[in-house]
C-alpha positions, 0 to 999 in steps of 0.5 A: 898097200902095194908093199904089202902086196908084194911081201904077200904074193912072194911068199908064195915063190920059191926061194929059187925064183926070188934069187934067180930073178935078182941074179938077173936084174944085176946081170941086166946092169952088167952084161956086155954086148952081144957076142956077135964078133966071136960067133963061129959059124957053124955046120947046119943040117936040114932036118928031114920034115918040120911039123905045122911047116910055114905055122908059127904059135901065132896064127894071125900076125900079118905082114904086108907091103905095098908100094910106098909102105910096110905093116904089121898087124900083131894083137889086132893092131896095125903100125906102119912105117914107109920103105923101106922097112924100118925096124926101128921105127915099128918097135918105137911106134909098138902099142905096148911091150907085147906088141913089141915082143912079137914083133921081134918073134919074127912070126909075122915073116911067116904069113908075109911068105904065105901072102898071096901079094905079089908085089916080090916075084922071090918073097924067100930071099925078101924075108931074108933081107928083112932079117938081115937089116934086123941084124943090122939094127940090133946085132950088127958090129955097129949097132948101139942096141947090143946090150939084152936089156932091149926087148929084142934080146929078151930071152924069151923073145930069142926063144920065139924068133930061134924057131922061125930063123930055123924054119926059114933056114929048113925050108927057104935057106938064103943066099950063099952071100948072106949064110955067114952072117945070118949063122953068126947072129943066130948063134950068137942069139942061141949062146945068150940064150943058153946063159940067161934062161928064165928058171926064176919065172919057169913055166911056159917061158922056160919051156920055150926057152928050152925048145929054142935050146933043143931045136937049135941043137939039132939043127947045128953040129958040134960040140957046143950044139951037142951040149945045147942038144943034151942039156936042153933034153934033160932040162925038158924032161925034169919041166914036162914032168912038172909042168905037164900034169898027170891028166895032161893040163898044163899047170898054169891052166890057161887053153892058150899057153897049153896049146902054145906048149904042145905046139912046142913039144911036137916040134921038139919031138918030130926035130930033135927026137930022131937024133936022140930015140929015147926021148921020144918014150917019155916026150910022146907021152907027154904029147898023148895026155896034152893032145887028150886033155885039149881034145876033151875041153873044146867047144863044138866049134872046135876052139878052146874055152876062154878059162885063165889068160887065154884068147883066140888067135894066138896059138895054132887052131886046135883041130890042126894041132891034134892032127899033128899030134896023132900023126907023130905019134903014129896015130890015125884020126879013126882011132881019135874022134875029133871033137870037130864043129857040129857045122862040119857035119861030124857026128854030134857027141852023145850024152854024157860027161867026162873028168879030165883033172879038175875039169868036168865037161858034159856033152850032148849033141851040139850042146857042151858046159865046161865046169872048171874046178882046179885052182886059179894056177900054181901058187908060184907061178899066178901070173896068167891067173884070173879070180875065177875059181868054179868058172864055166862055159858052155854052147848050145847048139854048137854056138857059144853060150856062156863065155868068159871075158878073154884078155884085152892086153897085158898091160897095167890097166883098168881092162888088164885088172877087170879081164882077171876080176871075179865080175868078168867071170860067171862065178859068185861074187861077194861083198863085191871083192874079188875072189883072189887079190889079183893086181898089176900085170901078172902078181896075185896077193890073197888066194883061194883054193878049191877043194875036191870035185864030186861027181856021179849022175842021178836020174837023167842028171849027170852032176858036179860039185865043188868048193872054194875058200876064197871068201873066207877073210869074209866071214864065208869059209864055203862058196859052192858050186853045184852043176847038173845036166841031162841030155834034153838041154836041161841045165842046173847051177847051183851056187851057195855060200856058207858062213854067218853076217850080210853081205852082197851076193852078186852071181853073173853069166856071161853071155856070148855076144849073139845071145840076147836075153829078154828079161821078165820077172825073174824068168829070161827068154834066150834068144840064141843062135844055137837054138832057144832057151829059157832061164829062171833064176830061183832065190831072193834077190833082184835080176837085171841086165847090163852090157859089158865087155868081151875081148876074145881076142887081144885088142878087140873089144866086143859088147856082149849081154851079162845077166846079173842076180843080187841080193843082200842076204844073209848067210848062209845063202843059196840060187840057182840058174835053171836054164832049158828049152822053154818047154822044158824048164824043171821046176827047182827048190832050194833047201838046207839039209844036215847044214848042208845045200840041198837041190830038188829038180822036178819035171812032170811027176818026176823028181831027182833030188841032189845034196852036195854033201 
């Protein structure tokens, strides 16, 4: 089964990426140790300002010493060791290999410099001896871990931690005692890098791998930092113009890694840009479409959907990030309004809907729906791609209302495979298998594809709809998806399925953990921090509730109620949630015309009848 699997998912990569990461594993076999006695030092020149100083792509890695002991907390989970600080030790006691991995992103050192703890009167010059004891351990002259094998010198890792040193180095440069060696291990670290990029996996890795590269060469001089400088920026023009989709997605669709990227390229833009003028025409354009799209998709609470991979906590807040973004680009904040929290006391948005790529978001208001109508990722590159093709989300009254599950870890395990399954997203299950044949950690088998998203507006109604084939293994060669919204609060999901035999026809939504629906019938009653709501639900089938779990942020599981409507029907089979003010529920029929679904919302003596077809 599981060769099976793999002979399926590799079809879809590119001969490229299979070769280059068998190139890699021999080399794993072969490499020598790291080349820290012939690391040159070499000149470093301070650039004049580094964007998000003092930030790094994580904003909750923390580190604290007291008395007797240090810890770190990474992913939401804390590992201890006494003094004094053993790296050693915290990377044996690492939870999992992501753990680890940020562990030596050295991230966390930034938040031990901005702690209000007190216990070192200079914190600048204690990072550094931290730093210097992690060259000791993992690429001094006598060190037995030498060797890139260990997650330490993961390329990827390296591409992290360059950045940081760099910072430290801009913002807090060691003592003259320590420069020598602490400037032979970072270029020993960027030279290992240069040689082991990651192009058989691409996407974000190779993007930060490429943003170490272009910052390391502008912070360095002479001719082995210049070709770092001038490779990296070509390298990074041809993968933004791939990987940066024309409406300013990232192409692995995921709000996580597309804010971790633009973090990346502000970087790249505001310290390298100045040593090269003509990157700043194609990299600024760049950074305005991926500014616009982050911008267009936040929830009123200013933070991302939780679509694809994604959590919260582990990119730099959003708000923050834009402003940065329109600074750089000599762009004043009057001139971009900010989709800042209702609560801030902003100016809530009007109604009306807008498409940014495959994403169609309506906002009205504090109220705000987000109907994702791309494909789950790029067919060679699914690794942080979920089962779940026409998601949504959405808030009410500036609070979270329906949420997707988030991620618990990246490890292989039971909640890794339900975070990615159709059932941990509000979509249409059926037969209950999984839309995509996702498995392991990152690999997907069989996949669905979604056709064209239409939209317009009808009446009041501003609509989408899509299509999917998932299901077509199953005898349904069409599911669907159909969302209408008016600026009274008035929402319509429409999902159907065309196809031929009985199946099981399983449509969840997720809700927010604050959210608390009381069941009568086949009518709910939404209590909701944001304000009350009504739902029906219209079709055959049975209602019921259940508690499952919601991991907005990496290890930390919350409960949260899922309302869950099942039928055993036969197709072709339609429902839909109608969800209002109580006052204001629409009355809603379902019906086929042509062959195709057809919905009719009806309010007072009005009627709007909508065909998706």
């Amino acid at each position: 089964m599981q060769i099976g699997r793999l002979i399926y998912s590799a079809r879809y990569y590119r001969p490229g990426q299979i070769l280059g990461r068998a190139y890699r594993r021999i080399k794993q076999w072969l490499t020598r140790p790291i080349p820290y006695e012939s690391a040159n030092e070499v000149a470093f020149r301070l650039p004049n300002q580094w964007p998000l100083a003092g930030e790094s792509g994580l904003n909750q890695p923390k580190l604290t010493v007291s008395a007797d002991k240090v810890s770190v907390t990474l992913l939401g989970q804390t590992r201890s060791c006494p003094l004094p600080f053993d790296w050693v030790e915290l990377d044996r006691a690492a939870p999992s290999r992501l753990w680890r991995f940020q562990l030596h992103y050295h991230e966390h050192l930034l938040s031990f410099l901005q702690s209000d703890f007190d216990l070192f009167e200079k914190k600048a010059e204690q990072v550094w001896q931290l730093i210097l004891n992690w060259i000791e351990v993992y690429s001094g002259r006598n060190s037995p871990l030498r060797s890139w094998k260990v997650d330490a010198w993961h390329p990827y890792v390296i591409s992290r931690r360059v950045p940081v040193w760099l910072q430290f180095l801009c913002k807090n440069p060691p003592p003259d005692e320590f420069r020598s060696v602490i400037f032979r291990s970072l270029v020993s670290q960027i030279r290992l890098l240069r040689s082991n990029l990651e192009y058989d996996l691409g996407g974000n890795h190779l993007l930060q791998n490429l943003r170490a590269l272009a910052l390391a060469g502008a912070c360095f001089g002479g001719s082995e930092a210049a070709e770092w400088h001038g490779f990296s920026l070509r390298t990074l023009q041809r993968e933004v113009a791939e990987q940066i989709l024309p409406h300013g997605e990232h192409l692995e669709r995921s709000p996580m890694y597309h804010i971790d990227i633009l973090h990346g390229l502000l970087e790249v833009y505001a310290i390298a840009g100045p040593m090269q003028p003509a990157i700043r025409e194609w990299l600024g354009d760049a950074i305005r479409r991926t500014s616009e799209f982050l911008q267009t998709i936040l929830h009123p609470d200013g933070n991302i959907p939780l679509l694809g991979d994604s959590v919260h906590g582990q990119a730099p807040e959003p708000q923050r990030l834009l402003e940065e973004s329109w600074r750089l680009l000599g762009e004043t904040a009057a001139n971009r309004a900010l989709p800042y929290p209702v609560a801030r006391g902003v100016q809530p948005s009007p109604a009306g809907a807008t498409v940014v790529g495959d994403s169609w978001v309506f906002r009205s208001g504090g109220d705000f729906l987000i109907f994702d109508a791309g494909p789950v990722g790029p067919d060679n590159l699914p690794a942080h791609a979920h089962a779940d093709l026409l998601g949504l989300e959405a808030s009410v009254g500036g609070m979270r209302f329906i949420v997707d599950t988030g991620v618990s870890d990246y490890e292989d395990s039971a909640t890794r495979a339900y975070c990615r399954s159709t059932a941990a997203h509000s979509v249409l299950e059926i037969d209950g298998k999984n839309q995509c044949d996702v498995w392991s950690r990152f690999r997907m088998g069989r996949r669905g594809w979604p056709g064209k998203l239409r939209c317009g507006q009808t009446g009041p109604f501003c609509w989408a709809w899509c299509t999917h084939n998932a299901y077509r293994h199953r005898g349904i060669p069409e599911v669907g998806r159909l969302v209408a919204c008016n600026a009274e609060g008035a929402w319509v999901i429409f999902d159907w399925a065309m196809g031929t035999g009985l199946h099981t026809f399983r449509n969840r939504l997720h809700l927010a953990p604050a959210a608390v629906p009381q069941v009568c019938n086949q009518l709910v009653g939404l209590q909701l921090p944001g304000g009350e709501r009504a739902l029906k639900v219209v079709g055959n089938g049975r209602l019921r509730t259940e508690k499952t779990p919601y991991w907005p942020e990496f290890g930390k599981a919350q409960v949260r109620f899922t309302i869950v409507f099942e039928a055993e029907d036969r197709a072709p089979y339609s429902c839909a949630w109608v969800i209002a003010q109580p006052k204001l529920l629409p009355q809603v029929e379902l019906s086929w015309h042509n062959g195709r679904p057809r919905v009719l919302i009806a309010h007072g003596q009005q009627r709007w009848e909508l065909t998706a077809g």
